[in-house]
N, C-alpha and C positions, 0 to 999 in steps of 0.2 A: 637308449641313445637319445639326446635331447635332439628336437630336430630345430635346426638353424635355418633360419631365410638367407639365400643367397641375394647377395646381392655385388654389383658389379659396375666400375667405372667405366662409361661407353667409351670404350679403343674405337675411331673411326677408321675403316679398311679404306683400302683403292680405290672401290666402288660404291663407298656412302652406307659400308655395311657396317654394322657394332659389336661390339661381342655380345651384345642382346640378344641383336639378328642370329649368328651364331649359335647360341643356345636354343635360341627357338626354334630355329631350324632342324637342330639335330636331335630336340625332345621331339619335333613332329613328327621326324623319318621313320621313328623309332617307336614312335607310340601308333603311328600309322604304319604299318609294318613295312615299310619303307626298306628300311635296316631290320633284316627277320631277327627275331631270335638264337642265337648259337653261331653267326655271325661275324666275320671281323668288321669292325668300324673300316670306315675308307680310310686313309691314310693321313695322315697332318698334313702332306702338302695337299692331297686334293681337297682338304676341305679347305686350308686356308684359300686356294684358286679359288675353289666355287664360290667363297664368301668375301673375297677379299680382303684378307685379313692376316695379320703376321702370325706366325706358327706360334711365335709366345702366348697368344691369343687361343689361339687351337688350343694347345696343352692347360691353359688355365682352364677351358671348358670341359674338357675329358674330366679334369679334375673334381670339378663341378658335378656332373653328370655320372661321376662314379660315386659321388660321395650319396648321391642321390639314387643310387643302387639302379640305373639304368644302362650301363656298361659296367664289367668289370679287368678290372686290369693287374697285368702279370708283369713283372723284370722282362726285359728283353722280346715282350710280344705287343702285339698290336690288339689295343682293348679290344671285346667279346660285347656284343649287345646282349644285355641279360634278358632271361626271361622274367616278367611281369609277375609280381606278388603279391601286390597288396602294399609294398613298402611305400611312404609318402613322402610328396617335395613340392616345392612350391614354384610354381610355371607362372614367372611373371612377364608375362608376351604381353603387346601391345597386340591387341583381339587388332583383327581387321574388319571391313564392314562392307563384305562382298553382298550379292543380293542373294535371298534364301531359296532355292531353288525345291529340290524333294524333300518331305516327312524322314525324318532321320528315327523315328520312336518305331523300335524293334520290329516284325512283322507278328510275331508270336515272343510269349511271355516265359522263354527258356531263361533259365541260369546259366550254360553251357555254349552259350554264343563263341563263337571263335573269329569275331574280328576285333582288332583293337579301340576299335570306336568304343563297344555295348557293352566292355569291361569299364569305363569312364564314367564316376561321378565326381561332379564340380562342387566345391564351395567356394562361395560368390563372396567374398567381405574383404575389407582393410588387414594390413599384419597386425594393428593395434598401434596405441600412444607411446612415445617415450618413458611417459609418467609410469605407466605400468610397470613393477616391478618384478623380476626375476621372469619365470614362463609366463605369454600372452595370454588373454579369455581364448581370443582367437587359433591358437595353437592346444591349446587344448579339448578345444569344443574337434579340432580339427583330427588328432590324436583318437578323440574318442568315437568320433565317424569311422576313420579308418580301418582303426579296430575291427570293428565291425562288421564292415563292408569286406573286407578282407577273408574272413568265416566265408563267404560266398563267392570270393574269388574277383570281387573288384578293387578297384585301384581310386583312391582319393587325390583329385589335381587340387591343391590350392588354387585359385584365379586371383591377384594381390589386386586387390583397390588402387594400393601408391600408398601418397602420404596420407596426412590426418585428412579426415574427412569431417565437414556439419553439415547439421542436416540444412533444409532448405529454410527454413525460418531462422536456421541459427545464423546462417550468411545473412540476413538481412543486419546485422550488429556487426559483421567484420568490419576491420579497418580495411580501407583502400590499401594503404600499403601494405599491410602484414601477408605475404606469400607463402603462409606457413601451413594455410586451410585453402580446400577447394572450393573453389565457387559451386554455386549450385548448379550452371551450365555446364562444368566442370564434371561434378558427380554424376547426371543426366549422360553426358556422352560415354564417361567411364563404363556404367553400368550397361549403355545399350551395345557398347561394343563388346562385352563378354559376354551377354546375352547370345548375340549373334554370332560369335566365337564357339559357345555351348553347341549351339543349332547346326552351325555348318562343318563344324570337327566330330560329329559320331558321338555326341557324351551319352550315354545310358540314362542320365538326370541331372540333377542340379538340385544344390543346399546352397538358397540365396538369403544374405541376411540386407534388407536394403535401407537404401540409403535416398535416393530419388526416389522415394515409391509412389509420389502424384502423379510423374510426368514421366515412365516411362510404364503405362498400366498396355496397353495395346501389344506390346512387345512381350511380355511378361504372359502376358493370355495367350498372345501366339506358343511360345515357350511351351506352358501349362498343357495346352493342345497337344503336343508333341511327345513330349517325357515327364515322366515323372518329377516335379515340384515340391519341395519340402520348403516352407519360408521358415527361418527361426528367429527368435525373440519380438518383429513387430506382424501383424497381417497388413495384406493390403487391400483396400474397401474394391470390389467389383471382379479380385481375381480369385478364383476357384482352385485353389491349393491347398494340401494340408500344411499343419501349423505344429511346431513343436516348441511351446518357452516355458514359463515358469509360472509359480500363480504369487505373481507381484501384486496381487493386491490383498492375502495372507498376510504375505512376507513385509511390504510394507505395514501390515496393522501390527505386525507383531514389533517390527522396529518403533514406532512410537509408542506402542504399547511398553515397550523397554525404560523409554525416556520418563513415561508417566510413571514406572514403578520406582523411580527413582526420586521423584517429588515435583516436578517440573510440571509447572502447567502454561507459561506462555511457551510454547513449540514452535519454530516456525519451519514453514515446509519452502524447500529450496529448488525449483522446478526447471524443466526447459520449456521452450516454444514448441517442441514438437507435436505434432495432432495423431498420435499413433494411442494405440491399445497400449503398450506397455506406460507409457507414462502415465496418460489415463487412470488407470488400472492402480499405480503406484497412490497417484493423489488422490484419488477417493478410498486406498486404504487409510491413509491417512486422515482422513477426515472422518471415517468410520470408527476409528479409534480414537478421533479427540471428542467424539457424538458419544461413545462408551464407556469415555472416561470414569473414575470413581468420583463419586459425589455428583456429578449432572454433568451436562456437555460442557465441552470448554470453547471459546472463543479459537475459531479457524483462524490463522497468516499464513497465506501460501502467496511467494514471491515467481512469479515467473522473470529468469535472466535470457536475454536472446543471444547470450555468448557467454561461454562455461570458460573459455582458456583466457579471459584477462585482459580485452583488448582492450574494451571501454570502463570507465564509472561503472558503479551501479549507485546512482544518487540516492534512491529509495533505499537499499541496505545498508548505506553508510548514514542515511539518517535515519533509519530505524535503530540501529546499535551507538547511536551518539545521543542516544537516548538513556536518563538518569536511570540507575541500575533497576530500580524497583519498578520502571518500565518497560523497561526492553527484552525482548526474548531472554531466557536463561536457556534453549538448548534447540539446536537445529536439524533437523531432520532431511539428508538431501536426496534428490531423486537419483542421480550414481556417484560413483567414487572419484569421480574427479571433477567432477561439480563442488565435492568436501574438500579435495585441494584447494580450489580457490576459493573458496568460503573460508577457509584457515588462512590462506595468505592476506585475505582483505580483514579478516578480524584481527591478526598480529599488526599489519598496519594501522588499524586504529588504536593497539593498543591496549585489544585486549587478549585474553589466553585462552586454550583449550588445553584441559576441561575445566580450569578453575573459574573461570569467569563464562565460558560456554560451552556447554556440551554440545558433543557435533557424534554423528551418525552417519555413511554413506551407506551406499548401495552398489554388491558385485561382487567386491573382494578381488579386485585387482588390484588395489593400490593399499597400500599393508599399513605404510606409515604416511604420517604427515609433513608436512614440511617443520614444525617446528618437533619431530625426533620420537612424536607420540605417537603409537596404535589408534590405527581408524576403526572403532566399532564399526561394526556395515553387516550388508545383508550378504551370503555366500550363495553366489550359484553355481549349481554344479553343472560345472560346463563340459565337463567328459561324457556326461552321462545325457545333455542334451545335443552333444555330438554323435554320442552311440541310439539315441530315440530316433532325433532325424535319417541316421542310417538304417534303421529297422522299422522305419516309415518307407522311406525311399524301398526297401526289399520288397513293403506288402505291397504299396502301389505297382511297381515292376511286376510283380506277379498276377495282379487283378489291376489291370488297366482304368483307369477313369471314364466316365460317360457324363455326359450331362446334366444326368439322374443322382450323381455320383455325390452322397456328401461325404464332405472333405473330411480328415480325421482333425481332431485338434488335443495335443499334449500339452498337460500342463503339469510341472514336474514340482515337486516342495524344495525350499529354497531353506537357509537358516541362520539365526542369527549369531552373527560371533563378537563377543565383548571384547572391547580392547579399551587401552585407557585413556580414549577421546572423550569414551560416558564413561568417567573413574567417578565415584561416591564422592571425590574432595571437592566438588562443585560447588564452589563457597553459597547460591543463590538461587540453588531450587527448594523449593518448599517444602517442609515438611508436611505429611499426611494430617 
């Protein structure tokens, strides 16, 4: 069954309540054992009373909350709170930010807990981009957590970001007006309210993939302290967690490595501002492999953009590729896949094609195709399987507690390259061997 993000037009009740409020409400009761198991739900009218809210409202939530296998519901009876199984949904609450009062992290390292708190683990991230096509990274990495976790008897909460998110250098390039991305005070707040969300709701742990990781490190170490911490795809410098991603910097040497077998020797590499390990990690494979080139090293162009979705110029790439053919890059190497989106949108604006006048390469494999109708070459990661690592991380830690002694585990999983006909061989101007 493909799992769908709910999502929902705030109805304001009588009393300033949403159908938000509502859902959130009735995921707490319930996951808090509030509302036991075996159970009838209360009634449509008293929840719409207690939440202030019209009954059409109640009923689209039940609906909700069934589809999400947390009630189930008969003809002519009043839903049943189900028993908890492992099945997944996505709890996008506005976290509150009460103050942290007791250690929530188990007292002893059973499987067999029986409250609804020490069955709960969290994954912290965005639902993903529009761009992304058909199922999200995010939903899959999330699928293959659950999985997982599920063998041992726990329950996977989504914690939703909201909308797109950049990171904190990429906001430095937003446009003022464009209210399409968060600001980085924005992400900062997001992230420390689910944080605290995690701490004060009973989670068992948390699978965070961040997004402010300078500027909410103190919160994150409190966390760490607490439950068990899995970060996936970037680390964060000073917090003591294990780490589950990929080894991006293979994976990128093999993607340029791609480009070189192809005849291309001006490459240019398409970067972000971010100061994390995975990018990192990406650009120096790539330089590693234009250092290992065949016939001697090749001359490095690596472009750093401080905004991937479009808002601004990029004066430097548009006069790098307005540059006479025998000059200019023949093929681009970019650090994800939708950095390649708009590397393909600003080279059709100038004019020129992919792949006949440029080959292009992303990184991810979330976005399939291009905008002008051709397969994105790119690097694939397997995101089920670093959703099912992070959960079988999360199990060993839960079971052998952290210490300060404690070093942290670190996965890094092989990633792989899939052809498509962004690097097609008709490249009218890469060079022959």
């Amino acid at each position: 069954m493909a799992l769908q993000q709910m999502t929902f037009s705030p109805t304001i009740g009588r009393h300033g309540s949403t159908t938000a409020d509502l859902l959130t409400g009735i995921r707490q009761a319930i996951l808090s054992g509030k509302y036991q198991a075996g159970t009838w739900l209360p009634t449509e009218r008293e929840l719409a009373q207690d939440f202030g809210v019209a009954r059409r409202a109640v009923r689209r939530a039940i609906d909700i909350i069934a589809e999400e296998g947390l009630v189930v519901c008969r003809p002519r009876f009043r839903p049943v709170v189900a028993t908890l199984s492992g099945k997944p949904f996505y709890l996008p609450v506005e976290a509150d930010t009460h103050s942290i009062e007791e250690p929530l992290y188990p007292p002893s390292p059973v499987l067999a807990g029986d409250t609804a708190g020490s069955r709960l683990v969290a994954l912290v991230m965005w639902h993903g981009d529009p761009e992304e096509q058909g199922v999200t990274a995010q939903q899959r990495i999330f699928w293959g957590m659950n999985r997982r976790l599920a063998q041992d008897g726990f329950h996977g909460v989504f914690l939703d970001l909201g909308g797109p998110v950049l990171s904190e250098k990429e906001n430095i390039g937003r446009g003022k007006q464009d209210l399409r991305f968060s600001s980085e005070a924005e992400n900062i707040e997001r992230e420390a309210n689910y944080l605290r969300y995690v701490l004060e709701h009973g989670f068992a742990g948390i699978v965070f993939y961040a997004y402010a990781y300078r500027r909410n490190r103190e919160l994150i170490q409190e966390v760490a302290r607490r439950m068990p911490v899995v970060l996936i795809d970037r680390m964060i410098p000073s917090v003591q967690a294990d780490y589950v991603g990929i080894d991006n910097h293979g994976a990128q040497y093999e993607a340029t490595k791609h480009m070189l077998s192809l005849g291309h020797r001006r490459i240019l590499f398409v970067s972000t501002a971010e100061p994390i390990n995975t990018v990192q990690d990406r650009v120096e494979g790539y330089r590693q492999a234009m250092a290992d080139a065949p016939g001697g090293p090749l001359y490095e162009n690596i472009l750093t953009a401080l905004s991937n979705w479009g808002i601004h110029e990029w004066p430097v790439f548009e006069s790098l590729f307005r540059l006479p053919r025998g000059q200019r890059p023949t093929a681009i190497v970019c650090v994800n896949d939708h950095t390649a989106m708009n590397v393909c949108r600003r080279l059709l604006a100038l004019g020129l094609r992919v792949p006949e006048d440029i080959a292009l390469c992303g990184f991810d494999d979330n976005c399939a195709v291009l905008p002008n109708d051709v397969g994105l070459t790119t690097v694939a990661q397997p995101f089920e399987q670093i959703g099912s690592a992070a959960a079988e991380t999360f199990l060993a830690r839960y079971l052998e507690p952290a210490s300060p002694s404690t070093v942290p585990r670190h996965i890094e999983l092989p990633a792989r390259l899939i052809i498509r006909g962004s690097s097609d061989d008709k490249n009218e101007v890469a060079e022959t061997k």
